[in-house]
C-alpha positions in Angstrom: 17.4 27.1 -22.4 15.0 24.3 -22.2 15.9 21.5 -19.1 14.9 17.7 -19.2 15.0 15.9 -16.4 17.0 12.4 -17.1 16.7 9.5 -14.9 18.7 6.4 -16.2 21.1 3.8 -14.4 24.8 4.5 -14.9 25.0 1.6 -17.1 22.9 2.8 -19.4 24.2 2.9 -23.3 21.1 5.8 -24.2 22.6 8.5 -21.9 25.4 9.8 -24.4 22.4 9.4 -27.1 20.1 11.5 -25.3 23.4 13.9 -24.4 24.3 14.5 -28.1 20.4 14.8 -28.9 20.0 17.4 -26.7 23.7 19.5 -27.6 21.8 19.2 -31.0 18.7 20.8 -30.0 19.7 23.4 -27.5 18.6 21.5 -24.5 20.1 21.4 -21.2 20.3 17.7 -19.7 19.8 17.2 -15.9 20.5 13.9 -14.8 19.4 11.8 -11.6 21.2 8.4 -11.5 21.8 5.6 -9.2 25.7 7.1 -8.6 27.3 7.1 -5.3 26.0 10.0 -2.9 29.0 9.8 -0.7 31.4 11.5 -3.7 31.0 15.3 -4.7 29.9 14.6 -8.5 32.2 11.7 -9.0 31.3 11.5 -13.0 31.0 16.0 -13.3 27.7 16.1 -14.7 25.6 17.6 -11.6 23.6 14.6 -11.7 21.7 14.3 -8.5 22.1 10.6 -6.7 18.7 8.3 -6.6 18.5 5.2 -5.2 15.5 3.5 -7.5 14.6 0.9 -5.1 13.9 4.0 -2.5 11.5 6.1 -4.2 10.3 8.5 -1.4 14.1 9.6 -0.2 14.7 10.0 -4.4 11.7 11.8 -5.1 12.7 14.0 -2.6 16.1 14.1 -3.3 15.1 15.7 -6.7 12.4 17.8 -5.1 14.7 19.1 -2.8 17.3 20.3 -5.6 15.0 22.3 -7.8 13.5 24.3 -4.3 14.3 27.1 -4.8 15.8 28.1 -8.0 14.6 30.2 -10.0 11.9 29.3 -13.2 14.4 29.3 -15.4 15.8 26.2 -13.7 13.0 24.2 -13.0 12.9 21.0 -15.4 10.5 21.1 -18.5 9.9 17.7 -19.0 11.1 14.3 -17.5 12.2 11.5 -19.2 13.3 7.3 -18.2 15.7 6.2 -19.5 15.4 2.0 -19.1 12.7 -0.2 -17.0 13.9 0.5 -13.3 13.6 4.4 -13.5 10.5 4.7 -14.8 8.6 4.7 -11.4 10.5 7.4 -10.2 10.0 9.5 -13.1 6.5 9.1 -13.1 6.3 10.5 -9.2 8.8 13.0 -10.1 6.1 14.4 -12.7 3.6 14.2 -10.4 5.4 16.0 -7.9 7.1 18.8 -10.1 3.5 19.4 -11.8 4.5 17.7 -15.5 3.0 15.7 -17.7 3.9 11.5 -17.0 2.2 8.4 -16.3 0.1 7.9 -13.3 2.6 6.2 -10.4 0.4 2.7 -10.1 0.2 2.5 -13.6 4.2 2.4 -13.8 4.4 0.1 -11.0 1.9 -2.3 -12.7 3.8 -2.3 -16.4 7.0 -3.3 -14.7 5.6 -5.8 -12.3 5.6 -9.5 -14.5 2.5 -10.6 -12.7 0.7 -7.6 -11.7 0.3 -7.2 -15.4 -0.7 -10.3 -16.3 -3.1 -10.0 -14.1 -4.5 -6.8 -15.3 -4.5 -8.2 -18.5 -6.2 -11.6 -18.0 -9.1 -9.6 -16.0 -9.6 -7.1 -18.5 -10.2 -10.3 -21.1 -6.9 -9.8 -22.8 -5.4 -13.2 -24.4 -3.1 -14.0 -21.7 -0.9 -17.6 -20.9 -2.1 -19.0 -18.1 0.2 -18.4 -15.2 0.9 -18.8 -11.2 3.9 -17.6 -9.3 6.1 -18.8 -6.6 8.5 -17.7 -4.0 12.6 -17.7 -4.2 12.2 -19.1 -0.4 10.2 -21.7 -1.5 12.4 -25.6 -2.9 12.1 -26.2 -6.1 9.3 -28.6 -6.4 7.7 -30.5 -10.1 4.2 -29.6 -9.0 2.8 -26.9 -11.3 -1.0 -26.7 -12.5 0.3 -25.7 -15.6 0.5 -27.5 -19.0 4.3 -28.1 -20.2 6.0 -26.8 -22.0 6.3 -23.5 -19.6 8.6 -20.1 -19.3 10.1 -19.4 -16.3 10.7 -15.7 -15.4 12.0 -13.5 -13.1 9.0 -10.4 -12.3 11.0 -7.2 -12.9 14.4 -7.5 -14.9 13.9 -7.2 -18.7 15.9 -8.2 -21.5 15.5 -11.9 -21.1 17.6 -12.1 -18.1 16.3 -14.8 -16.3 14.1 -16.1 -18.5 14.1 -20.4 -19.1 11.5 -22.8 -21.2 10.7 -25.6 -19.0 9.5 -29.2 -21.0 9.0 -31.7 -18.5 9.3 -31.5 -14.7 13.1 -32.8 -14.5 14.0 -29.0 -16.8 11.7 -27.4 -14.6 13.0 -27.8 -11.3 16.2 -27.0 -13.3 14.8 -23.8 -14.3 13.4 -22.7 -11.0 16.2 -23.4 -8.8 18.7 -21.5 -11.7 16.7 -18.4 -12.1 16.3 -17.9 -8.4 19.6 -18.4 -7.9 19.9 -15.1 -10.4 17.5 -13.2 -8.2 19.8 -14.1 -5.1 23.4 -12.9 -7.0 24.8 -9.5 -5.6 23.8 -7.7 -8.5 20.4 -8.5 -8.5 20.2 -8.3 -4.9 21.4 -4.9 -4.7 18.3 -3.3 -6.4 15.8 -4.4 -3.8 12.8 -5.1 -5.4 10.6 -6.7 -3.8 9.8 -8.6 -7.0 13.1 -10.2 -6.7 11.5 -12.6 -3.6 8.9 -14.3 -6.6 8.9 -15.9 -9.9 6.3 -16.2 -12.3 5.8 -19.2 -14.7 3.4 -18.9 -17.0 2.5 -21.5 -20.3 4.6 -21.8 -23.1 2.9 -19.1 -26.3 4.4 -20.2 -29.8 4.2 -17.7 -32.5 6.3 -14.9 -34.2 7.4 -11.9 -31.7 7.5 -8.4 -32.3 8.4 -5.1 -30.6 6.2 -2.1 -31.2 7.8 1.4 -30.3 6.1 4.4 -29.9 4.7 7.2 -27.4 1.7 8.7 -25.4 0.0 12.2 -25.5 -2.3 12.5 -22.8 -3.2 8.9 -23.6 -3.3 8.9 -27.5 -0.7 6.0 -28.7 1.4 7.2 -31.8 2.9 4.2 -33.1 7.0 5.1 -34.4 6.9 1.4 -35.6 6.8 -1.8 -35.8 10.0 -4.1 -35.4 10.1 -7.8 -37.0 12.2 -10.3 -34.9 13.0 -12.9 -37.4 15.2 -15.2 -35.1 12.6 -18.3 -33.5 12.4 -17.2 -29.6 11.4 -20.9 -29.0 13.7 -21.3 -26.2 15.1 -22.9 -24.0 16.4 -19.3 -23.2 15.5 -16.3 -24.9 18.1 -14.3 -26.4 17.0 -11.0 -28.9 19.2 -10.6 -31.9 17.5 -9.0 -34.7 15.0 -6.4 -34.8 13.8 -5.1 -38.6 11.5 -2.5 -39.6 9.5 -2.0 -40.8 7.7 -5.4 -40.4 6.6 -7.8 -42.5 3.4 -8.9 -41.4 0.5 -8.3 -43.2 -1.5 -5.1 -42.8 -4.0 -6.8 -40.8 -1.8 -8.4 -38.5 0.0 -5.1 -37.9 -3.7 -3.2 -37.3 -4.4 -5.8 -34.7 -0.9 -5.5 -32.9 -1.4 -2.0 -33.0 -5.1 -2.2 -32.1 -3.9 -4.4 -28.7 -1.0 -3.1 -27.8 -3.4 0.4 -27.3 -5.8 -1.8 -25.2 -3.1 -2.8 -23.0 -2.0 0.7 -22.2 -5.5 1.5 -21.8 -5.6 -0.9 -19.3 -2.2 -0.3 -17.4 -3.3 2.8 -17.3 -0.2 4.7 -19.0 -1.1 8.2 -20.1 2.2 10.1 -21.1 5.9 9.7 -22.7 7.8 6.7 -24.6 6.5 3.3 -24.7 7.8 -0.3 -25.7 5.8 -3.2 -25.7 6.2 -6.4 -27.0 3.5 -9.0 -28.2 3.3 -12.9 -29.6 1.4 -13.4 -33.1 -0.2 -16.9 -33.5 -3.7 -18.5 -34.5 -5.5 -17.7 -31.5 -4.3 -14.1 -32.1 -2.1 -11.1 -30.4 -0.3 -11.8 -27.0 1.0 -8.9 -24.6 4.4 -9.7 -23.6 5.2 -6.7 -22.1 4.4 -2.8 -21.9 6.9 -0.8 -20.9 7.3 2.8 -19.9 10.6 3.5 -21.5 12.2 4.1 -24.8 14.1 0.8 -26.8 16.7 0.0 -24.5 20.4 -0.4 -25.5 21.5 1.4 -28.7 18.9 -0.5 -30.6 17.2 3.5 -30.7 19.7 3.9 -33.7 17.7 1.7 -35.8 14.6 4.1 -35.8 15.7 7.1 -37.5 12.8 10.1 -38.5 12.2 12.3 -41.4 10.7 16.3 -40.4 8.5 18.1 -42.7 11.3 19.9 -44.0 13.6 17.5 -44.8 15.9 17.2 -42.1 16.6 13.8 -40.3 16.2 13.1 -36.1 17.1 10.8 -34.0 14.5 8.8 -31.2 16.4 10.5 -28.8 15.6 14.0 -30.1 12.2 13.5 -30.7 11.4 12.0 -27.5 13.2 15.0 -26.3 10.6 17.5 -28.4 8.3 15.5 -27.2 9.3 15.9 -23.7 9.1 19.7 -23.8 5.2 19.6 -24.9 6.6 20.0 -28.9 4.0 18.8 -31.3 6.0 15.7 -33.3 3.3 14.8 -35.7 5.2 16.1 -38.3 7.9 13.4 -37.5 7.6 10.4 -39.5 9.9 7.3 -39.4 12.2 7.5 -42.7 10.8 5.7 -45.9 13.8 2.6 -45.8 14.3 -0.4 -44.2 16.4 -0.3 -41.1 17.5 -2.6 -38.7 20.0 -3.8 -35.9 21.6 -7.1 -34.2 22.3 -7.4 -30.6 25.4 -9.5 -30.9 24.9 -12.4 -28.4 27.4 -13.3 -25.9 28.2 -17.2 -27.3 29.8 -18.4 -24.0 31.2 -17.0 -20.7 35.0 -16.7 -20.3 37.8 -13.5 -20.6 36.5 -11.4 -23.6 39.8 -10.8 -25.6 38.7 -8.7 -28.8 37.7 -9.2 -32.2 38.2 -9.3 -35.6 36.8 -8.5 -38.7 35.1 -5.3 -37.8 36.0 -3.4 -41.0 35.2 -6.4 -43.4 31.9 -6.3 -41.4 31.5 -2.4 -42.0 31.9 -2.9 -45.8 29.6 -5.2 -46.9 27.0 -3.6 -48.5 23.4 -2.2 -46.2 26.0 -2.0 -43.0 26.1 1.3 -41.4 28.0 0.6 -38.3 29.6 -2.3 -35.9 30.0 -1.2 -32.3 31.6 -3.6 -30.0 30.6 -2.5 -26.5 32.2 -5.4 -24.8 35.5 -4.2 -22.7 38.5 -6.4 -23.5 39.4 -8.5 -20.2 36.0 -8.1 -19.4 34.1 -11.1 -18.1 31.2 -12.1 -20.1 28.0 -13.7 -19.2 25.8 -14.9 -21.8 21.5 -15.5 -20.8 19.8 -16.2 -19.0 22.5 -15.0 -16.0 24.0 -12.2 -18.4 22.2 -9.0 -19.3 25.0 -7.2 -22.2 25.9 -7.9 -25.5 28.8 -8.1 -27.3 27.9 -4.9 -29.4 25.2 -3.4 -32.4 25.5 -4.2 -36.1 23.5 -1.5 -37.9 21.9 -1.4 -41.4 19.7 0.1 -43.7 18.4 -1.0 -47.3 15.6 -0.6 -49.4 14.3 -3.8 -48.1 13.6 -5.3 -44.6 14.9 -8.9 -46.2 18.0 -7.2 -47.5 18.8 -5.7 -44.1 18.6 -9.2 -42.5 21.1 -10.5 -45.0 23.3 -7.4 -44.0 23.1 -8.3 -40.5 23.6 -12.1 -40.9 26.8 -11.4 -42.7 28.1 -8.6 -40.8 27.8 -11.3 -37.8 29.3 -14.4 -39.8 32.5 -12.0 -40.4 32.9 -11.4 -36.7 35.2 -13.4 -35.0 35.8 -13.2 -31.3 38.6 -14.1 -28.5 37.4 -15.1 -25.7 39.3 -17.4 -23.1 38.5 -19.7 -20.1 38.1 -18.3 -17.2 40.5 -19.5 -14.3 38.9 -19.9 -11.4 41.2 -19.7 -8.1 40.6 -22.9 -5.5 39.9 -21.1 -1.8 
């Protein structure tokens, strides 16, 4: 039996994905997660404990437990499974002898700055930028041009990140999102990141995400994901992703076209990637290039037709993939699909919901999974990072799937009460 190595965060929504890809395929999952090391297999899975923000005792850790077993257990392939494994995986590789990306390239895709920089000097568009310390006060003075995006260096779904208009917001935005970086939960990774935050100008324009995946450093593109909601600001909260996309065929050759150039100049060489990009007049803009399958269950949106017929999953092709498998023969089914990250509309005591099943009926919908845990307490951006759940659907049409979504949302309804807070 074939073995991938997993690395993902226990909060991670892909790990039962990947699980029921792999039952499907015949693969045997080993995991290594950021679990507590002073339980004996508190969650029964074998999975050995990582600590991401300590990548020599991890990689060594996971050196340590393959020593010695026979070839039959060794893993085949590795995979990361969200942004803060990915640096860890790629030394694992290194270290076990399998294909990945090259560690500094890793470390530069998930560093804000340390990209844009790499970008900028390699003559890529970029907004101009400058960082700052966490230790620093809050001051007006920037060399920048309003408006401006404030934004944390290493946490990723928008967490963090705030337009700035004037120098009154942007005091406002510094002092919030470092005020983020300090929370427990932020703390407790220990990046050094966390001490800085970037601000860089204001791009307008129409976002996309690109998904798609590196063989010894040739980019196959899976597709190319419409986000038809205006990020304008002044936070930036995902909902919709479509595909395919609507842009023109130009446009999409030149997204694809940079995108490349951008892993070209990371430096990123093997396994999943998701980037993100701006589309305006003066052209394409790298948001982002990530190491790492589509985070969240947003992977169910990207389904894939074989040769013969049969459907896949992401999950099982980046497993193939993963195992040296040739997946050229994999092509992204010929329908429109797409999914809604159901934002979190305030914070307070999330209660439940209603109208799931008058959701799941209207016509395009394939599914409505609520993820969010009754008496829960929910954050919304830029302090939150969760949803309330995925709306799926999938139409002839990209436009129809929109309309799906849109109505799925509007017949959503949810409880969610004050929270009371205790005087000390």
């Amino acid at each position: 039996m074939k073995r991938v190595l997993l690395l993902a965060t226990t909060t991670g929504y892909q790990i039962r994905s990947f699980g029921e890809a792999a039952e499907r395929l015949g693969v045997r999952l080993v995991f290594a997660s950021d679990r507590c090391d002073h339980l004996d297999d508190p969650w029964w899975d074998g999975a050995i404990p990582v600590r991401f923000h300590d990548t020599s005792s991890s990689l060594e850790a996971i050196v340590a437990s393959f020593r010695g077993r026979g070839a039959d257990e060794q893993p085949d392939g590795v995979i990361a499974v969200g942004d803060r494994p990915t640096v860890l995986a790629a030394h694992v590789s290194a270290a076990l002898g399998l294909r990945g990306n090259p560690p500094a390239a890793t470390e530069t895709s998930r560093n804000k700055l340390e990209a844009r920089r790499a970008f900028a000097s390699a003559g890529l568009l970029t907004p101009r930028f400058e960082v700052v310390s966490i230790s620093e006060a809050p001051s007006p003075r920037t060399s920048l041009t309003y408006p401006v995006v404030v934004k944390p260096l290493a946490l990723s779904g928008s967490q963090g990140v705030i337009r700035a208009d004037d120098d009154e917001s942007f005091v406002q935005a510094i002092t919030r999102v470092s005020r983020l970086l300090r929370t427990t939960d932020i703390a407790i990774e220990r990046e050094s990141a966390h001490q800085h935050v970037l601000i860089e100008t204001f791009i307008p324009g129409r976002e996309y995400a690109i998904e798609g995946v590196l063989t010894d450093g040739a980019f196959q593109v899976f597709t190319i994901f419409d986000k038809p909601d205006p990020l304008d600001g002044p936070f930036f909260e995902e909902t919709i992703y479509v595909a395919p996309s609507r842009a023109s065929a130009a446009t999409q050759d030149a997204i694809v076209e940079t995108v490349a150039s951008a892993i070209r100049i990371l430096g990123l060489r093997h396994g999943p990637v998701h980037a993100e990009c701006r589309v305006n007049a003066q052209g394409i803009y790298v948001l982002e290039v990530a190491a790492r399958p589509i985070g969240g269950l947003c992977s169910k949106a990207i389904r894939f037709s074989a040769v013969d017929g049969s459907l896949a999953s992401l999950e099982e092709v980046l497993l193939r993939h993963a195992l040296g498998e040739r997946i050229d023969g994999y092509d992204r089914i010929n329908r429109a699909t797409g999914v809604m990250m159901i934002p979190i509309p305030r914070r307070g005591i999330y209660r439940g919901v209603s109208g799931v099943e008058k959701a799941r009926r209207i016509p395009c919908i394939d599914d409505v999974i609520i993820t969010a845990k009754p008496d829960s307490t929910l954050v919304p951006l830029p302090e939150g990072r969760s949803y309330l759940g995925f709306i799926f659907a999938t139409s002839d049409a990209p436009a129809s799937v929109e309309e799906a979504l849109r109505c799925a949302h509007d017949s959503l309804e949810f409880t969610i009460d004050r929270e009371v807070r205790v005087a000390q």
